[in-house]
LODOTI-884687 format. One record per residue: chain; residue number from 1; z, x, y of N, C-alpha, C, O, CB in turn; residue in one letter. Coordinates in Angstrom, 1 decimal, padded with zeros to 4 digits. Each point is the difference from the previous one (the first is absolute). Glycine has a CB too. Example, Ala and Ser with C-alpha at 12.3 -4.5 7.8 and 13.67 -1.06 7.14 Angstrom:
R  ch    i    n.c3    n.c1    n.c2   ca.c3   ca.c1   ca.c2    c.c3    c.c1    c.c2    o.c3    o.c1    o.c2   cb.c3   cb.c1   cb.c2  aa
R   A    1   007.8   013.2  -005.7   000.0  -000.9   001.2   000.0   000.9   001.2   000.7   001.0   000.0   000.5  -002.9  -001.2   a
R   A    2  -001.9   001.5   002.3   000.0   000.9   001.1   000.8  -000.8   001.1   000.1   000.5   001.1  -002.3   000.7  -001.7   s
END
This chain:
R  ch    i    n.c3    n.c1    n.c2   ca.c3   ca.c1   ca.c2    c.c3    c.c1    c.c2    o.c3    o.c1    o.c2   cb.c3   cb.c1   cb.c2  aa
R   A    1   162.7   079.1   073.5  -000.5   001.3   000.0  -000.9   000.2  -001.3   000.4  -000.6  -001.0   001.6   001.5   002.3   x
R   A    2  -003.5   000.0  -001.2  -000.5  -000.2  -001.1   000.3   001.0  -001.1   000.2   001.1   000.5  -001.6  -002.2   000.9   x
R   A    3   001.4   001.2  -002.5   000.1   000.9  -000.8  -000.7   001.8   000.2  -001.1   000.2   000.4   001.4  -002.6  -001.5   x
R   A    4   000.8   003.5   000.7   000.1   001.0   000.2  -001.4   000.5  -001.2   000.2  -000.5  -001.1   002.8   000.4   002.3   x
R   A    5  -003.7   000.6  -001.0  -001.2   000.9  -000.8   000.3   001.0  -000.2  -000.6   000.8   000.7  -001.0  -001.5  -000.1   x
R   A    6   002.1   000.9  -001.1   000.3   002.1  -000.9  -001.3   000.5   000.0  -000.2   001.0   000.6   002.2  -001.2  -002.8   x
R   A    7  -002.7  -000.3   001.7  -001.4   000.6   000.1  -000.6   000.4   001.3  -000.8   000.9   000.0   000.6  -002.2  -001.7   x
R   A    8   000.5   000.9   002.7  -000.4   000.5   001.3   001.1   000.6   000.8  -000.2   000.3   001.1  -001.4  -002.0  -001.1   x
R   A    9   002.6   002.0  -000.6   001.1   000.6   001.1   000.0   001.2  -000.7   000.2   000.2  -001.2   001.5  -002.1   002.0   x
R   A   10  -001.9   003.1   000.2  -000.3   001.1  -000.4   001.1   001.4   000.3  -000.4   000.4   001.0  -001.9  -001.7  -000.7   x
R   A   11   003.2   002.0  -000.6   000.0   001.0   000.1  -000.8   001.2   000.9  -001.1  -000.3  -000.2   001.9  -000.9  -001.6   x
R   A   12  -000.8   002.1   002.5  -000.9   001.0   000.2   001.0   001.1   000.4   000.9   000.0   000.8  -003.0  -001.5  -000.2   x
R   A   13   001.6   002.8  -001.8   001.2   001.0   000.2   000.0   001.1   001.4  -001.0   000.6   000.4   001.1  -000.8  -003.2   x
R   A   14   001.0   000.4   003.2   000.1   000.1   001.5   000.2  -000.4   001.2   000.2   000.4   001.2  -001.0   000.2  -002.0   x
R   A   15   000.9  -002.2  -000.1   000.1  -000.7   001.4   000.7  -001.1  -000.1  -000.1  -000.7  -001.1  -002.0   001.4   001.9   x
R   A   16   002.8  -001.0   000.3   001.7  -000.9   000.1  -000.5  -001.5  -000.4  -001.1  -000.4   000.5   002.5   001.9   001.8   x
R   A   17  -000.5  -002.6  -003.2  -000.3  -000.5  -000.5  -001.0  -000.6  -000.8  -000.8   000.8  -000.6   002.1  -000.5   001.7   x
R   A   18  -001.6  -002.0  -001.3  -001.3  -000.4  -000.4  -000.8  -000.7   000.6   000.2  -000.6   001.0   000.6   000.9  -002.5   x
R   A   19  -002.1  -000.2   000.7  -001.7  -000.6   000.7  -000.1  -001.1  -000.3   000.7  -000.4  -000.9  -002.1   002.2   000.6   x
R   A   20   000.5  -002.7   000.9  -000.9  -001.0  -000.6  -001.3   000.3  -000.1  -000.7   000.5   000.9   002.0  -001.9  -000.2   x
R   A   21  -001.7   001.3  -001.7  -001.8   000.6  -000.4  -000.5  -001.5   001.3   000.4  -001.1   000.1  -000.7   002.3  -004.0   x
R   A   22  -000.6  -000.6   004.5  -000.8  -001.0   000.9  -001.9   000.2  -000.2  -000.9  -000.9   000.2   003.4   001.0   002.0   x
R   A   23  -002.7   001.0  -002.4  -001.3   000.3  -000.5  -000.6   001.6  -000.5   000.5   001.1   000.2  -000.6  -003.1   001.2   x
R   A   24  -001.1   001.6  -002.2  -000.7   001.0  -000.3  -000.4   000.7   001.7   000.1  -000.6   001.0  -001.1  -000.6  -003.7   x
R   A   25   000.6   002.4   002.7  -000.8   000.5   001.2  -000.5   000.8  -000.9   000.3   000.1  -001.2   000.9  -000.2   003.4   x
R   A   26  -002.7   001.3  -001.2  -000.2   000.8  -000.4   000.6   001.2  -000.6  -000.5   000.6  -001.0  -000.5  -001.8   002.2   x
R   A   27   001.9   001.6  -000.8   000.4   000.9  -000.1   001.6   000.4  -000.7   000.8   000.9   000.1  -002.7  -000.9   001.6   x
R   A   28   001.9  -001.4  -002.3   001.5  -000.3  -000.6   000.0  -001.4   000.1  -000.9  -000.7  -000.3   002.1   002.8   001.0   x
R   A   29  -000.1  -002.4  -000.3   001.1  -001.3   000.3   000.6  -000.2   001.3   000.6   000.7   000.8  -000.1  -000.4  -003.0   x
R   A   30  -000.9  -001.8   002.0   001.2  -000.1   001.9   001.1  -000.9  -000.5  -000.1  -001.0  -000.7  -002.0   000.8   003.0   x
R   A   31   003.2   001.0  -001.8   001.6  -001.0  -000.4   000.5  -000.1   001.2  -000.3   000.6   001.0   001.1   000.3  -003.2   x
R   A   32   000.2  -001.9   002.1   000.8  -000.5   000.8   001.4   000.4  -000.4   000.5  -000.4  -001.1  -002.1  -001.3   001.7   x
R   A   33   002.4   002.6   000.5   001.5   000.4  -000.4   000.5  -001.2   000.0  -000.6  -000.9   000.6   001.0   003.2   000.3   x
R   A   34   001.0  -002.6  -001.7   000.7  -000.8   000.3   001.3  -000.1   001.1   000.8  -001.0   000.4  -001.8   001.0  -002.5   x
R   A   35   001.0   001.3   002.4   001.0   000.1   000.8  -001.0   000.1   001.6   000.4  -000.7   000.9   001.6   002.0  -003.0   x
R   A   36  -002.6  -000.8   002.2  -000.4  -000.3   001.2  -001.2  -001.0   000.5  -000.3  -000.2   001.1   001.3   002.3  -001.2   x
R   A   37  -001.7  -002.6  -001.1  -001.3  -000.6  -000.1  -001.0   000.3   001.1  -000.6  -000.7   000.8   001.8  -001.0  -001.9   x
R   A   38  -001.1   003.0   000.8  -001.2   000.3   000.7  -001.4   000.5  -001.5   000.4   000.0  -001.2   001.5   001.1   003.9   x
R   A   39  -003.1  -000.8  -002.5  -001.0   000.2  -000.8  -000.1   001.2   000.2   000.2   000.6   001.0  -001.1  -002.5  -001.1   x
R   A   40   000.4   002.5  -001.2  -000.4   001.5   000.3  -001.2   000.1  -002.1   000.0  -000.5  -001.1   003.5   001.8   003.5   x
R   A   41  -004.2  -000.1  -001.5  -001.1   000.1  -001.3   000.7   001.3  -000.9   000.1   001.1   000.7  -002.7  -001.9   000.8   x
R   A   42   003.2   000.8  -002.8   000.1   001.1  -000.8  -001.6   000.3  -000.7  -001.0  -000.8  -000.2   003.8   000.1  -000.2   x
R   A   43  -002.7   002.0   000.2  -001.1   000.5  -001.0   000.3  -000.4  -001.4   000.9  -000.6  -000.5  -001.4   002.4   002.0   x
R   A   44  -000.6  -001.2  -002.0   000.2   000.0  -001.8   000.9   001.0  -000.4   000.6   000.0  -001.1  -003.0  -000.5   000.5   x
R   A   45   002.7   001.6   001.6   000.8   001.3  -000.4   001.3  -000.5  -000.2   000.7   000.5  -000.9  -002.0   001.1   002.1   x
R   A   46   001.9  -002.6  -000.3   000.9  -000.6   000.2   001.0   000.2  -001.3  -000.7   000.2  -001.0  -000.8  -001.8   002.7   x
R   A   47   002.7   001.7  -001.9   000.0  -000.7  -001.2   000.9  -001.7   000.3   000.9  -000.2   000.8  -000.9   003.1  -002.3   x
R   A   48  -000.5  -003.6   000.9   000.4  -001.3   000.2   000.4  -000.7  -001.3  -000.9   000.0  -001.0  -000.7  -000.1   002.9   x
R   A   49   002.8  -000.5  -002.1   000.2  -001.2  -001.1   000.4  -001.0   000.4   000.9  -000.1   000.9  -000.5   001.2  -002.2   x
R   A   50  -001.1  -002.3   000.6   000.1  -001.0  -000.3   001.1  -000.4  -000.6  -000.1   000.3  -001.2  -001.8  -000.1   001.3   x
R   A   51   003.3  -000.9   000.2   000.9  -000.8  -000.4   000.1  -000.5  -001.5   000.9   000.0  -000.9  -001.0  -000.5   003.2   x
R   A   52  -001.0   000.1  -002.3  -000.1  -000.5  -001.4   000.3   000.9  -001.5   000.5  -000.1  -001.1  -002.2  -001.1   002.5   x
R   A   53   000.8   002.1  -000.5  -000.1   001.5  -001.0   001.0   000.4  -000.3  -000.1   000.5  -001.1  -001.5   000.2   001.8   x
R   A   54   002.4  -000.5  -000.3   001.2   000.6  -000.4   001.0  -001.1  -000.9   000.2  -001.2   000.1  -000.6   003.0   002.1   x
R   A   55   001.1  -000.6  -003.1   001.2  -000.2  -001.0   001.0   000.7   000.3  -000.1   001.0   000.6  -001.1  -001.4  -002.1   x
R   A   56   002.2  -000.1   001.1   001.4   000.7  -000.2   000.4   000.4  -001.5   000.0  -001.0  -000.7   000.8  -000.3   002.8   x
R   A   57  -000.5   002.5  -002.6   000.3   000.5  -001.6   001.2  -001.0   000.3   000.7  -000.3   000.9  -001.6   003.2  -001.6   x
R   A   58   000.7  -003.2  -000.8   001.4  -000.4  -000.6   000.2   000.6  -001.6  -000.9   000.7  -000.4   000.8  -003.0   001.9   x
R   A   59   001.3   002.0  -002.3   000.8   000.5  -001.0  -001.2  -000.4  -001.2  -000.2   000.4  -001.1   003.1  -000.7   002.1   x
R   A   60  -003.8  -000.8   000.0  -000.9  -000.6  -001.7  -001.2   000.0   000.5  -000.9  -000.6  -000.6   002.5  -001.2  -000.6   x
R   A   61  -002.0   002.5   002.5  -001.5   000.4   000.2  -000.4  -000.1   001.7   000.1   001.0   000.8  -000.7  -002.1  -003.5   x
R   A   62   000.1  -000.1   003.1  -000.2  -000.3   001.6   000.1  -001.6   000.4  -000.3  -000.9  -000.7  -001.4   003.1   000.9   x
R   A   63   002.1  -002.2   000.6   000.2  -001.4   000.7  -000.7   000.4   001.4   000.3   001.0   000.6   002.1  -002.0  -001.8   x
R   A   64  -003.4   000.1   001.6  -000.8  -000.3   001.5   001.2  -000.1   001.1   001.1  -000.5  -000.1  -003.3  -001.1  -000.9   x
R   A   65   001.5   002.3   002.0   001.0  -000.4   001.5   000.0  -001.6  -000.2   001.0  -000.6  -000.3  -001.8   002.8   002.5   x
R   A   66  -000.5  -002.9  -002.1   000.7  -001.6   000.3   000.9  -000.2  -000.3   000.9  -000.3   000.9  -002.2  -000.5  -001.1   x
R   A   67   001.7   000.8  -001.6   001.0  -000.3  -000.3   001.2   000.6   000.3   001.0  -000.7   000.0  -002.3  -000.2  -001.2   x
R   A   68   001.6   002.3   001.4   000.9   000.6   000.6   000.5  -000.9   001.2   001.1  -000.6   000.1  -002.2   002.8  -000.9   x
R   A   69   000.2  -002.1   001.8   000.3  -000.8   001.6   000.3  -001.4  -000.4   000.8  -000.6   000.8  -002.4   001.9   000.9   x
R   A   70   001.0  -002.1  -002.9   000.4  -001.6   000.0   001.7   000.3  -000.5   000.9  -000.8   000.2  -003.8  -000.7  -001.1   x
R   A   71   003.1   002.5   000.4   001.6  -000.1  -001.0   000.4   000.4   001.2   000.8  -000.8   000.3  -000.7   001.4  -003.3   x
R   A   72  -000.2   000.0   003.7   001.1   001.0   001.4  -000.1  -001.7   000.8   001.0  -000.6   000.1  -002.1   004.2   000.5   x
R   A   73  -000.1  -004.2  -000.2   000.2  -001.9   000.9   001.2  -000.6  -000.8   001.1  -000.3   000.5  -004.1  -000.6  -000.1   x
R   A   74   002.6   000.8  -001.5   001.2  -000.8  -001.0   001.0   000.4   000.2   000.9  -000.8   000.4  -001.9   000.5  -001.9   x
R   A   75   001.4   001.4   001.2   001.1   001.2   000.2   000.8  -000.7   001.1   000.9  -000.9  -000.1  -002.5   003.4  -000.4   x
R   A   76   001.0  -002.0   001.8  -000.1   000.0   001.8   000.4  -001.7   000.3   000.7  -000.3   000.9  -003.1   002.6  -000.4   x
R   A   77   001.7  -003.2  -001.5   000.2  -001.0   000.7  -001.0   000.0   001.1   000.1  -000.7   001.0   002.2   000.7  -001.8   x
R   A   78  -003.4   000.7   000.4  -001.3   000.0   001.6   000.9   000.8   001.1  -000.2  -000.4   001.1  -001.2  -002.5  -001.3   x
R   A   79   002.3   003.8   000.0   000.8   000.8   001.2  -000.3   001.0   000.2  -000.8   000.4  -000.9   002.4  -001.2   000.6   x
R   A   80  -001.5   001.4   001.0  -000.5   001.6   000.4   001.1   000.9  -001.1   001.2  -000.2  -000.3  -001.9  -000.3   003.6   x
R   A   81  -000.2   001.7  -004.1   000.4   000.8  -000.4   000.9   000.9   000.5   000.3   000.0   001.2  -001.8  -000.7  -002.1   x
R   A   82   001.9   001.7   000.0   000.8   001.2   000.7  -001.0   000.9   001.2  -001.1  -000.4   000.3   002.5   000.7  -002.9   x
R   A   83  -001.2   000.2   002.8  -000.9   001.0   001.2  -000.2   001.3  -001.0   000.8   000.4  -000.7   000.4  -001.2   003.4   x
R   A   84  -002.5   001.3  -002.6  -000.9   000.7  -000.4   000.8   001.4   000.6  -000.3   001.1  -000.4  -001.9  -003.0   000.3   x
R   A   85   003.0   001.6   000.8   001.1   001.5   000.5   001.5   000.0  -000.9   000.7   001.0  -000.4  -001.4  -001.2   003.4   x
R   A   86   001.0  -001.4  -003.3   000.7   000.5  -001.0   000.6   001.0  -000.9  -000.9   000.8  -000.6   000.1  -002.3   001.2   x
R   A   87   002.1   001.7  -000.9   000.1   000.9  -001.0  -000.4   000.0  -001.2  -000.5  -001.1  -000.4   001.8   001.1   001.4   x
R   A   88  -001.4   000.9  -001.7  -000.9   000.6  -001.4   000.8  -001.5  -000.7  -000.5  -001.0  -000.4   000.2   004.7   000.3   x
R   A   89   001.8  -003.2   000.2   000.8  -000.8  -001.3  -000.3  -001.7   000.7  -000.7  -000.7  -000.8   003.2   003.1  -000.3   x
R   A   90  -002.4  -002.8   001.8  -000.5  -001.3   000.7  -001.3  -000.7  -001.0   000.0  -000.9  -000.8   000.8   002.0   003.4   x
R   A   91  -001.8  -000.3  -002.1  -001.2  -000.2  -000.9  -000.2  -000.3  -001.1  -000.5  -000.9  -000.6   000.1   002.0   001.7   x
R   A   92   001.2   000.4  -001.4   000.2  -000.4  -002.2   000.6  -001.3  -000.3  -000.4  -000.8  -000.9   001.1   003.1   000.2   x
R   A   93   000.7  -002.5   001.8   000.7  -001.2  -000.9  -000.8  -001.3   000.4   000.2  -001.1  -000.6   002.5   002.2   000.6   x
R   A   94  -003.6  -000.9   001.1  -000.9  -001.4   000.5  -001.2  -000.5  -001.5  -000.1  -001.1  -000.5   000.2   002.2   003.8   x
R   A   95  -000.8   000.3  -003.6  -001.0  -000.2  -000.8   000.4  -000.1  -001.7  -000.6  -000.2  -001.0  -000.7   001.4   003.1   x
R   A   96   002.8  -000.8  -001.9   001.0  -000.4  -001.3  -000.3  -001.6  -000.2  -000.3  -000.5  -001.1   002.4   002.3   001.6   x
R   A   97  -002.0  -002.3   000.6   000.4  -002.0  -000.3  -001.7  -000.3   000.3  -000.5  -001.0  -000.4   003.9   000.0   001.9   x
R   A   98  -003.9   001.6  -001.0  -001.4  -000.9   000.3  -001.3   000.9  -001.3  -001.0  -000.6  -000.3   001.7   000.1   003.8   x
R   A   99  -000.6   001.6  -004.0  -000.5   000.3  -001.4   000.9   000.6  -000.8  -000.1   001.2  -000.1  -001.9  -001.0   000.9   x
R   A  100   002.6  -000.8  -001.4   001.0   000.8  -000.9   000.0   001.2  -001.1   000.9   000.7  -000.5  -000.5  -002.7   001.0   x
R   A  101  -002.0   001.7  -000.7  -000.1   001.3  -001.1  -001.3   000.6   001.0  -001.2  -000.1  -000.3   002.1  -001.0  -002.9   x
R   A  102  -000.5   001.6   004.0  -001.3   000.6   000.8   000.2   001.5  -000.8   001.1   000.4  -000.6  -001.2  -001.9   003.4   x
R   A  103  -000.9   002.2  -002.8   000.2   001.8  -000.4   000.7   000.8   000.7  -000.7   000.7   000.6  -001.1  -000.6  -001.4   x
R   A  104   003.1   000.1   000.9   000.9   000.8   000.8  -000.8   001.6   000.2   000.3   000.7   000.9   002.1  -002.2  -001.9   x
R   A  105  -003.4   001.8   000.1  -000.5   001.4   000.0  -001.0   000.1   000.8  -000.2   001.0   000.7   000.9  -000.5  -002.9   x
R   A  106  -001.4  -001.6   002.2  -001.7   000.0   000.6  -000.3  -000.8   001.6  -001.0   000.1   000.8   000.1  -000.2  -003.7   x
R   A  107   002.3  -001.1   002.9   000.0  -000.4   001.1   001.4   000.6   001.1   001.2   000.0   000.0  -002.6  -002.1  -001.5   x
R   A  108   000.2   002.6   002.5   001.2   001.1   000.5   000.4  -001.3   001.4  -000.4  -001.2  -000.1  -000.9   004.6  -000.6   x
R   A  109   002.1  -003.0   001.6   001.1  -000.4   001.1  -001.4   000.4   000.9  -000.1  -000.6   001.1   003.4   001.3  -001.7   x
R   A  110  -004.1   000.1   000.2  -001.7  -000.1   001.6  -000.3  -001.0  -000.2  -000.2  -000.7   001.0  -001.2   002.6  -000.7   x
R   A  111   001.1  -002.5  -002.0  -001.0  -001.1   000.0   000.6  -001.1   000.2  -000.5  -001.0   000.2  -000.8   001.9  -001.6   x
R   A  112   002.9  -000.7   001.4   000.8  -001.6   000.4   000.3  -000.2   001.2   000.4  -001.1   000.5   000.6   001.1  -002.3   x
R   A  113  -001.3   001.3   002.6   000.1  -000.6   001.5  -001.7  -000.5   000.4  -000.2  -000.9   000.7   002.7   002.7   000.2   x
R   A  114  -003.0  -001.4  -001.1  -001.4  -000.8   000.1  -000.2  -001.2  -000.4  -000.6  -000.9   000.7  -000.1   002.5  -000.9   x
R   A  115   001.2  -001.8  -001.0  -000.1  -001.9  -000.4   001.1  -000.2   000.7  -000.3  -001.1   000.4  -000.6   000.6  -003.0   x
R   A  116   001.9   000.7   003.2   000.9  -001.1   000.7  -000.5   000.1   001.2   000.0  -001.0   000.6   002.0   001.0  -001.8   x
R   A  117  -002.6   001.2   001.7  -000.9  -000.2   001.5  -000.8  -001.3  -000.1   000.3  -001.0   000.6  -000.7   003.7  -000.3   x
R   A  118  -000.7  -002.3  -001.2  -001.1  -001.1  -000.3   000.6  -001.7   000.4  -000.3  -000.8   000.9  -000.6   002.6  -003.1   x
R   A  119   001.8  -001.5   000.8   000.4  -001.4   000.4   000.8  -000.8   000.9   000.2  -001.2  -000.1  -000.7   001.6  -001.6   x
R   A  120   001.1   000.7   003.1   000.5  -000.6   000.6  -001.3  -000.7   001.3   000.1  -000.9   000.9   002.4   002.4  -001.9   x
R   A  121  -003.7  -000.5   000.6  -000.9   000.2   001.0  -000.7  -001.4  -000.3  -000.4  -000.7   001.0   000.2   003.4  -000.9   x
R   A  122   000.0  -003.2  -001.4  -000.7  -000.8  -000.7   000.9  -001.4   000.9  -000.5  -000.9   000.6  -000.3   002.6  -003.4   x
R   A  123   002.0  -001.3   002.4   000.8  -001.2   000.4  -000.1  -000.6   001.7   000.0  -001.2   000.3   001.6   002.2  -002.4   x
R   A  124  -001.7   000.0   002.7  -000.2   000.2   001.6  -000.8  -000.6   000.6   000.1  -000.9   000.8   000.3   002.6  -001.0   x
R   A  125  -002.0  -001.0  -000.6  -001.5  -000.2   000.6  -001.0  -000.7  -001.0  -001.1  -000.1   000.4   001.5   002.1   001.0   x
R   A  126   000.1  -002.4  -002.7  -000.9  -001.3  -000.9   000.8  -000.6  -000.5   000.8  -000.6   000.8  -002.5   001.4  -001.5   x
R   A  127   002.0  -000.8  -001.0   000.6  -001.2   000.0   000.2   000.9  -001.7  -000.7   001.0  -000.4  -000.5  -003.5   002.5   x
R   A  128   002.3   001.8  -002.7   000.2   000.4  -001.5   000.1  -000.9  -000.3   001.1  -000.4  -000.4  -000.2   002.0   000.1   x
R   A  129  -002.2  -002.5   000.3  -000.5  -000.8  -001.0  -000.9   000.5  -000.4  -000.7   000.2   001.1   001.3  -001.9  -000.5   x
R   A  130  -001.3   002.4  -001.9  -001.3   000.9  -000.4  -001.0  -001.0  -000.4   000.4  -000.9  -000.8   000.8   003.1   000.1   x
R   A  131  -002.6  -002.0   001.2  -001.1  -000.6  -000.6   000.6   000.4  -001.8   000.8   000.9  -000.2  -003.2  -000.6   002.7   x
R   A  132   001.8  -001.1  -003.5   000.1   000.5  -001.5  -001.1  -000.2  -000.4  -000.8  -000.6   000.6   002.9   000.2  -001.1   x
R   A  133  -002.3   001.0  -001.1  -001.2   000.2   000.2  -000.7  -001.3  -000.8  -001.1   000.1  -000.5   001.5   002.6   000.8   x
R   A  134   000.4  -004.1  -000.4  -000.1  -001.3   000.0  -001.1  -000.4   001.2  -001.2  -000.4   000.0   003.7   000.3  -001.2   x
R   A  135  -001.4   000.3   002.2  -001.0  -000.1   001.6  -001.2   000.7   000.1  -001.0  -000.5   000.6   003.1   000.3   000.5   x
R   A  136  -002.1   001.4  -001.5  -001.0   000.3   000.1  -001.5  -000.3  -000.7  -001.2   000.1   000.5   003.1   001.0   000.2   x
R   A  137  -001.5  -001.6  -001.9  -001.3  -000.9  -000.8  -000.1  -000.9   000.0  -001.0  -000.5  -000.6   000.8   001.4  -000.5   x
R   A  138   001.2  -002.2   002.0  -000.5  -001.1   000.4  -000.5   000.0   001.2  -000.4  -001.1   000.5   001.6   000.2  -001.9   x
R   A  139  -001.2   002.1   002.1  -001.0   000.3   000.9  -001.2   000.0   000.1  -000.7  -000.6   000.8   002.0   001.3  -000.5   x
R   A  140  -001.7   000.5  -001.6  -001.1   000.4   000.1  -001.2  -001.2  -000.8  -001.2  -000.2   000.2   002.5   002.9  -000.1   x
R   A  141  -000.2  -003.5  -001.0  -000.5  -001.1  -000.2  -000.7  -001.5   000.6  -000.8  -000.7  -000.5   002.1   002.2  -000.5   x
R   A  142  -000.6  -001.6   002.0  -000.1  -000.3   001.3  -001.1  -000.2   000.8  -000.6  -001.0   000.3   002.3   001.8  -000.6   x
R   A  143  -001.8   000.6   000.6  -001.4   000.5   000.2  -001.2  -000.2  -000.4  -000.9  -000.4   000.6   002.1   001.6  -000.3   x
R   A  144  -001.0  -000.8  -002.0  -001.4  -000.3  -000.7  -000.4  -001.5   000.4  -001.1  -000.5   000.1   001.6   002.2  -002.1   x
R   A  145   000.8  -002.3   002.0  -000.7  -001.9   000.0   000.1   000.0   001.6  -000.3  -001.2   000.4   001.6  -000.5  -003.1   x
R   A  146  -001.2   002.2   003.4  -000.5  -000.2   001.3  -001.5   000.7   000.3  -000.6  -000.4   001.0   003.2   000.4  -000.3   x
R   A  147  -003.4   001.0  -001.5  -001.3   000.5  -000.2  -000.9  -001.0  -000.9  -001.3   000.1  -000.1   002.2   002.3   000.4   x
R   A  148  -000.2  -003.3  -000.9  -001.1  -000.9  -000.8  -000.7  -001.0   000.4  -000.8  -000.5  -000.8   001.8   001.0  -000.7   x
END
């Protein structure tokens, strides 16, 4: 299986799980759900995030979802998380062992059932192995000596 792109797996608020960015269009973006893989065009109004983009507060500032979801694989053993219906106290004591000094004030029990959504979705329909951003510049490197 090939590596998971945070950069292209998208968020879009309103709507049940996550995207794959598949292209520019006129008038926005065309993604692919993961849960149903069908295509569909959001606008610019949209609001949409990128995987990447986002952090989780902690006691000493932010840590990236990657690494959040690589410590929950580790965690998991590559297993399916708690369920995103889980209980409040479930969650806490889950994100106790998988970030230990996360910000009890700023990271609420909404945003932890979303990352364990994510990542069970991640686990489902790609893969939690993440491109890094190693891979990603011996890519682009790649490239250049494939243009010369």
């Amino acid at each position: 299986m090939t590596k998971t792109d945070l950069q292209r797996v998208l968020s879009v608020s309103g709507q049940p799980g996550l995207f794959t960015y598949v292209a520019q269009a006129t008038a926005g973006i065309i993604v692919e759900s993961f849960l149903t893989g069908k295509r569909s065009c959001f606008g610019m109004s949209s609001r949409m995030t990128s995987l990447s983009d986002i952090s989780i507060y902690t006691e000493d500032g932010e840590v990236k979802l990657q690494q959040v979801l690589e410590n929950m694989r580790d965690t998991l053993d590559g297993g399916e998380a708690p369920s995103h219906k889980s209980a409040p106290g479930e969650l806490k004591t889950f994100f106790e062992k998988v970030l230990p000094d996360y910000d009890r004030d700023r990271f609420y029990v909404s945003h932890m059932k979303k990352v364990v959504e994510w990542y069970n979705l991640l686990r489902q329909y790609a893969s939690l192995d993440f491109v890094s951003a190693e891979d990603t510049e011996s890519e682009s490197e790649n490239a250049g000596d494939q243009t010369k």
